[in-house]
N, C-alpha and C positions, 0 to 999 in steps of 0.2 A: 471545508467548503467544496471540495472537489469531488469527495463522497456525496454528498447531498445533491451535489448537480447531476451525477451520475447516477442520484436513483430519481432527479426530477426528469430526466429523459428518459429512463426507462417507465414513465407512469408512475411510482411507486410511490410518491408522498403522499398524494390525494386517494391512495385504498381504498380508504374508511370513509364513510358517511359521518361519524363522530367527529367534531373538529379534537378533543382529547385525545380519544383512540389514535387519529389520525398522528399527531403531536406527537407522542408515546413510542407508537410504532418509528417512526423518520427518528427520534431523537437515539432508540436503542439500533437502528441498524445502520446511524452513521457511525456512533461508538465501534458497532463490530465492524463496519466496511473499517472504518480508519486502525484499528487493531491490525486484521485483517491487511491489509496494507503497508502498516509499519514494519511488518514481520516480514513480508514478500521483499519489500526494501531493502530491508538488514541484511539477508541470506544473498541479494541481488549485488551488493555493496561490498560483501564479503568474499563472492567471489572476483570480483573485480580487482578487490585487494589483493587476493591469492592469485590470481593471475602478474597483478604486475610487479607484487615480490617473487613470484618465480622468474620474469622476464630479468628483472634486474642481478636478481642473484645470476643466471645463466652468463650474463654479460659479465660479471666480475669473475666468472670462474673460467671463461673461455679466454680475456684477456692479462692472465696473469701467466 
């Protein structure tokens, strides 16, 4: 839904004069926004992870 709202502020649902076309096009570039977006997450997430198992390993090895 968050994809779709962000191509209905950017103009993008209503392109097409064709109510189909129009359908067509929003249903294939939510699929790729939200792909698209899943992937930016993951790598977003993973560094996050890697950041806070480096923080906590650093602490177990500086109080030992």
């Amino acid at each position: 839904m968050v994809i779709y709202r962000v191509l209905e502020k950017l103009h993008l649902v209503n392109l097409f004069e064709n109510g189909l076309l129009a359908y067509i096009f929003t249903a294939v570039a939510v699929i790729c926004g939200s792909v698209v977006f899943s992937i930016c997450a993951k790598w977003f997430l993973n560094k996050i992870e890697t950041f806070l198992k480096e923080r906590v390993n650093n602490r177990r090895v500086n109080h030992v």
